[in-house]
C-alpha positions in Angstrom: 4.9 8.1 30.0 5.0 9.1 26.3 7.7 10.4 24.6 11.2 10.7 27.0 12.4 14.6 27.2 15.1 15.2 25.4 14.9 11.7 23.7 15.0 11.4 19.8 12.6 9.5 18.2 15.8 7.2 17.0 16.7 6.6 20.6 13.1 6.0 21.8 13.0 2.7 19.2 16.4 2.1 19.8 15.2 1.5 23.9 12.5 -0.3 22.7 14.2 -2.5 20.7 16.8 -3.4 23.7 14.1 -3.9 26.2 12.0 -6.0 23.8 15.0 -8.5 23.4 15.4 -8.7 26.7 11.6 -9.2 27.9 11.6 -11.6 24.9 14.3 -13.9 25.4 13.9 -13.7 29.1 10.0 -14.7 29.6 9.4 -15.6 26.3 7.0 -14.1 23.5 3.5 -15.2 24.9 4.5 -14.3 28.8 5.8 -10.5 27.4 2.9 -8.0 27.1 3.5 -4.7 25.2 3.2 -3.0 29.3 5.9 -5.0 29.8 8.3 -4.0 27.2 7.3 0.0 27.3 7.7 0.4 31.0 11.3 -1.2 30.6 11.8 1.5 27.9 10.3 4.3 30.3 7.7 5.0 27.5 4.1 5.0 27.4 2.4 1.8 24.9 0.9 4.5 22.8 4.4 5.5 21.7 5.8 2.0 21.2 2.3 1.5 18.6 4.1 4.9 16.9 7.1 3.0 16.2 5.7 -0.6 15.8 2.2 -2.2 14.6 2.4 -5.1 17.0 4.2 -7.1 19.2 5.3 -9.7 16.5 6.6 -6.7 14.4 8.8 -5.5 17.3 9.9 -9.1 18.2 11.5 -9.4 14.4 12.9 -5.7 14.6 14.9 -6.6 17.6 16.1 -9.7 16.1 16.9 -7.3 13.0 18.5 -5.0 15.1 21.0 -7.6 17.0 22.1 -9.0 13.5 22.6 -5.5 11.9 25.2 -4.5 15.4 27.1 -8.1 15.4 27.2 -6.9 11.5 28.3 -4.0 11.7 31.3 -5.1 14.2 32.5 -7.3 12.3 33.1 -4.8 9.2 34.1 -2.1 11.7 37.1 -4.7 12.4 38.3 -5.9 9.0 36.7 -3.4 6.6 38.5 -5.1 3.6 37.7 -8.9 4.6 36.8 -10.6 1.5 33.3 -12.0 1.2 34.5 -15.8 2.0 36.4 -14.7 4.8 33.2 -12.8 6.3 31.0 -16.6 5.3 33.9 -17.6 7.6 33.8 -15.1 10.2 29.7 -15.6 11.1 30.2 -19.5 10.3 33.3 -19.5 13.2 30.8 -18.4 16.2 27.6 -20.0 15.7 28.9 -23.3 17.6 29.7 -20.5 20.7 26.6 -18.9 20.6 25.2 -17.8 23.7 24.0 -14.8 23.7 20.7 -12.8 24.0 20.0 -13.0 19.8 20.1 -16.7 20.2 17.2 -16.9 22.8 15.8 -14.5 20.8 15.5 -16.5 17.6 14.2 -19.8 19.8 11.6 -17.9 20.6 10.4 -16.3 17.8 10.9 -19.9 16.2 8.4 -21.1 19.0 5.8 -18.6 18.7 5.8 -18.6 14.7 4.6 -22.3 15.2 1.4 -20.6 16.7 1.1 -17.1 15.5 0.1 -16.5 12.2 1.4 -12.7 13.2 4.6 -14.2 14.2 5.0 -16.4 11.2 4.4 -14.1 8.8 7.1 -11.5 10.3 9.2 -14.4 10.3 9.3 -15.4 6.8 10.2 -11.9 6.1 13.0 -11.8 8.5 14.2 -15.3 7.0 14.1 -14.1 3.7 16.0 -11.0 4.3 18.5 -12.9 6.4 18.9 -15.4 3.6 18.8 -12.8 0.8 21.8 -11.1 2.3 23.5 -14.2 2.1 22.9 -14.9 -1.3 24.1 -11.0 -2.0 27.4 -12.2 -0.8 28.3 -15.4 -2.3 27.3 -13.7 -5.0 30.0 -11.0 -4.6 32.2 -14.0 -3.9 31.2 -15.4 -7.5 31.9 -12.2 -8.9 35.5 -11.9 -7.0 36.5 -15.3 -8.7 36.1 -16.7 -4.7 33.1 -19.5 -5.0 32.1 -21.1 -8.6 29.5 -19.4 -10.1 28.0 -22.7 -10.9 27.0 -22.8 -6.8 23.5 -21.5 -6.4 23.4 -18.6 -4.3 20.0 -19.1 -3.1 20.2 -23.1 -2.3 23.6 -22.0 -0.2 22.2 -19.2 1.9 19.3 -21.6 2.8 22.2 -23.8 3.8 23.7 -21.2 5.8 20.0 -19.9 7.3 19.8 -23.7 8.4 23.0 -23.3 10.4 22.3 -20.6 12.1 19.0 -21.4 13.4 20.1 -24.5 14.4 22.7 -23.3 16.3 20.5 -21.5 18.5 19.0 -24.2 19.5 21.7 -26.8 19.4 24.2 -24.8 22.4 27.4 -25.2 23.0 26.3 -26.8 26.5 24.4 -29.5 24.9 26.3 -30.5 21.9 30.1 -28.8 21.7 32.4 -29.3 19.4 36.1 -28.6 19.0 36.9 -24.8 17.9 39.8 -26.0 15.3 37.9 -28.5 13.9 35.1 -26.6 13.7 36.9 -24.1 11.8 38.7 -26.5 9.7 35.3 -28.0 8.8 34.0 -24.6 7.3 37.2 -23.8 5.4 37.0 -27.2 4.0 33.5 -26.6 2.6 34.5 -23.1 1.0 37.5 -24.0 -0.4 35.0 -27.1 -1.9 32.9 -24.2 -3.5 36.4 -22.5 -4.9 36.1 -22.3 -9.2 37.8 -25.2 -10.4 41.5 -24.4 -10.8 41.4 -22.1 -8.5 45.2 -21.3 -7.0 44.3 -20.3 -3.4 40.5 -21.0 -2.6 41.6 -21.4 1.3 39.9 -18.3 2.8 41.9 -16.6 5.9 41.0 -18.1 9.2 43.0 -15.8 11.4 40.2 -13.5 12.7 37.4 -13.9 15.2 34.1 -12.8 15.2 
């Protein structure tokens, strides 16, 4: 098996990627080899080395991958959604998270605890996770939304917290009450509003 007939190069890593996550969250990064994951994608492992240098690498690209999609959905939706409103959004669903990116990140948690490989692609996943973050409070500072005295760093670690908690803290072992879950979130932007501020209460209407 090398390259698929027929198959573009995008689609090959695009396969890759969707079998990866799936080998990964299923048996876990230490009981996936890269056999594994190639002959889910119908390719041979000399053409998943041509789009990745290691197993680690592709582990972080699916997780990359998974967060660009839920991303991209939620722009395609509201393409005008202010930057709050979007905090809001990916804040609303991390207490229902069950779903193949949160198994994914436990287990890249897990193995960066004893790959230096897997650290190391982690850190840079992390911080280009939390970087985008920071990008859009800082929008939201700009839009008159969140007080530009809020540091957009120290909040997007905040958020980065939250979110890989909630993988590991499921709905099935710890749930909480969608409303107040929401209410909670709104509370805490409309805290981070510019002092006098005459609406700081972001729009709560849609769903991620």
């Amino acid at each position: 098996m090398g390259r698929i007939p027929g198959v573009t190069a995008a689609e090959t890593r695009e396969r890759l990627l969707r079998a990866a996550a799936d080998a990964f969250a299923e048996r876990g990064y230490d009981g996936t080899r890269v056999a594994d994951i190639s002959a889910a994608a119908g390719v041979s492992n000399g053409a998943l080395y041509a789009h990745f240098g290691s197993k680690a690498d592709l582990m972080v690209a699916a997780l990359r991958a998974h967060g660009r999609r839920m991303l991209a959905g939620l722009f395609a939706a509201d393409p005008d959604r202010s930057a709050t409103d979007l905090l809001l959004a990916l804040g609303r669903g991390l207490p229902r998270r069950r779903d193949a990116q949160g198994n994914l990140i436990v287990e890249a948690l897990v193995a960066a605890r004893r790959d230096d490989d897997v650290a190391a692609s982690m850190r840079d996943y992390l911080g280009e996770r939390a970087g985008w973050i920071a990008d859009l409070v800082r929008v939201a500072q700009a839009d008159d939304e969140i007080d530009p005295g809020v540091s957009a760093d120290a909040f997007a670690h905040f958020c980065t917290l939250l979110a890989m908690g909630s993988a590991l803290v499921t709905s099935d072992l710890h749930p909480v009450d969608d409303e107040e879950w929401t209410a909670l979130l709104v509370r805490i932007i409309a805290a981070l509003a510019p002092t006098g501020s005459t609406d700081p209460t972001p729009q709560t209407e849609a769903t991620p």
